[in-house]
N, C-alpha and C positions, 0 to 999 in steps of 0.2 A: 406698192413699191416692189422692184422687183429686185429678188434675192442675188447676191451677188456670185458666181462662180466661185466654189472653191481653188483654193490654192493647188495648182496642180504639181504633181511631183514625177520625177524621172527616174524607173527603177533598172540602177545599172548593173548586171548580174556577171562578174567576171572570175576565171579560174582557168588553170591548166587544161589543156588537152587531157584528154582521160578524167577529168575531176567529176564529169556527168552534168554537166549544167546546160546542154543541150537536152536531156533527158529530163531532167529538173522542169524545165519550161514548158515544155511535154505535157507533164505531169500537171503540173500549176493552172495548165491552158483546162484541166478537165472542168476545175473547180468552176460553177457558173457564176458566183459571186465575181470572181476574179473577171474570169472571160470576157463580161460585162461591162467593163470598170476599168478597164487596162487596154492599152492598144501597143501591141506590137511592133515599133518600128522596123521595118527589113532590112536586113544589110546589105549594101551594092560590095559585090566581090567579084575578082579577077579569077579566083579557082574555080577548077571543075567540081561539077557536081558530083557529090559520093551519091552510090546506091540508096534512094529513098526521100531524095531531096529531091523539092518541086520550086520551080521558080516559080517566086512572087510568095511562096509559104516560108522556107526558109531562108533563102537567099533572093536577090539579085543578078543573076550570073551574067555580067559584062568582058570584054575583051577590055586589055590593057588600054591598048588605044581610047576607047571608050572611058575609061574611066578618066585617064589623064585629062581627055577632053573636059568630062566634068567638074572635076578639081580645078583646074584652072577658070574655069568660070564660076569658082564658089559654091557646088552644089552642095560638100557636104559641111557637117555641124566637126566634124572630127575625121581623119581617117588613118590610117598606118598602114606600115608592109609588116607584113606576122609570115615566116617561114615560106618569101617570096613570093607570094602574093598580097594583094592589095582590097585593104576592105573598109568603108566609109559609110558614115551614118548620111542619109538622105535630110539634109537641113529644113528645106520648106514643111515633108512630113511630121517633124519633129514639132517645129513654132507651130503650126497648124495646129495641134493637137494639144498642144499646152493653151494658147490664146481662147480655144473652146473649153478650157476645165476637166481635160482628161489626163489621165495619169497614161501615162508610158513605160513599155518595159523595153530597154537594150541590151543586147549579150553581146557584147565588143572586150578586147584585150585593155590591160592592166592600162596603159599609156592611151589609151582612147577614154579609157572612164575617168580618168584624170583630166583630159582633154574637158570631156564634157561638164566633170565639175568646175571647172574656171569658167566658162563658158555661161551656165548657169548652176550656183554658188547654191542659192538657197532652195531649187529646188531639188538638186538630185542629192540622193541615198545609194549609196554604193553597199554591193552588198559581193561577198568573193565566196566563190567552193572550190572547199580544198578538198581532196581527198585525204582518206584517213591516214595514208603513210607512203612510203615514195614506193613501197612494193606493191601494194595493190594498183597506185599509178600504173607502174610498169606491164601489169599485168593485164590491166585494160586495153591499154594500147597496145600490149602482145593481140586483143581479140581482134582489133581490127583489119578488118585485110585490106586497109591502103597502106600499113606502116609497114618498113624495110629498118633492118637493122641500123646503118646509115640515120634515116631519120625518127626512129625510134630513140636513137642516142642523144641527139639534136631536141630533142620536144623533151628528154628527160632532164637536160641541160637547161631550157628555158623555164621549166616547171621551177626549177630550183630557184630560180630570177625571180619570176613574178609572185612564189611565193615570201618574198621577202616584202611585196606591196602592199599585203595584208593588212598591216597596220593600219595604213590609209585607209581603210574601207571602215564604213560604221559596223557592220557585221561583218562575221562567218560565218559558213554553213558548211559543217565536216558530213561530206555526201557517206558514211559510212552503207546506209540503207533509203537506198531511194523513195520510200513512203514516208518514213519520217525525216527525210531532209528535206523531202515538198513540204510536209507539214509544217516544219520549223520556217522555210521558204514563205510559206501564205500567214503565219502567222506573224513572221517583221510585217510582212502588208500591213494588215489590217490594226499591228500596234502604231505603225506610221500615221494612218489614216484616224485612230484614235486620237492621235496629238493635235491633226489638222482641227476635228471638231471640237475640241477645245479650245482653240485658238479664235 
């Protein structure tokens, strides 16, 4: 007889600009257990690529036009405008990937993880990083060389929003030190995937 597919789960990893959870996922992708076992959904986005980004690794990079086109023929599972531009999860990648018994990981904003848990309910795990306090926030996004005071202001303003969604989230993870906020990061995995086997 053949064994059936585990239950696959959807891990949604959301936080502020400056919180580190680009970095986070980074980090997580070392781990071979994980790497293995998790597939990365990409996000289709209308922004420019920052310094270090490769399409098809971290993004999507689409013109507007493009995107609308896809939207309107249903391509993604969720999508939103975050600080004017336009970013959507790839639907078919997603069902694909779950119908075969693998787990998924998405880094999408606060109203798209929410998106996805209605969507599907029982499988996704939401997980949020916050940074340790609104100063170190600030100071992150001070390192960046895309951020202008202007929208420096803007992303310290929405930080303040989306950390009020927290509660929705089954976890959090206070990125204080990046090796052990991965750590605490692979370790919900593998308590999630704990519960699956029991079940």
């Amino acid at each position: 007889m053949q064994n059936r597919l585990k239950p696959a789960k959807i891990y949604v990893i959301s936080g502020p600009s400056g919180s580190g959870k680009t970095t986070l996922i980074k980090r997580l992708a070392k781990s071979r257990a994980i790497r293995k076992t998790i597939t990365k959904i990409t996000t289709v986005t209308t922004r420019l690529p920052r310094r270090g980004e490769h399409k098809g690794r971290d993004y999507f990079f689409v013109s507007e036009e493009e995107f609308s086109r896809r939207k309107n023929k249903g391509y993604f599972a969720e999508w939103q405008e975050v600080f004017g531009n336009y970013y959507g999860t790839p639907k078919k990648d997603l069902i694909k990937e779950l119908k075969s018994g693998h787990d998924v990981l998405l880094c999408i904003d606060v109203k798209g993880a929410l998106a996805i848990r209605k969507v599907f309910p029982k499988e996704t795990v939401l997980i949020f990083i916050a940074a340790p306090d609104e100063e170190t926030l600030k100071n992150r996004l001070h390192q960046r060389s895309t951020e202008h005071k202007h929208s420096l202001r803007r992303r310290l303003r929405v930080a303040k929003q989306e950390m009020a969604y927290r509660k929705k989230y089954d976890y959090c993870v206070v990125n204080h030190k990046v090796a052990l906020a991965a750590k605490e990061l692979k370790k919900i995995i593998e308590g999630e995937r704990r519960k699956d086997e029991k079940t």
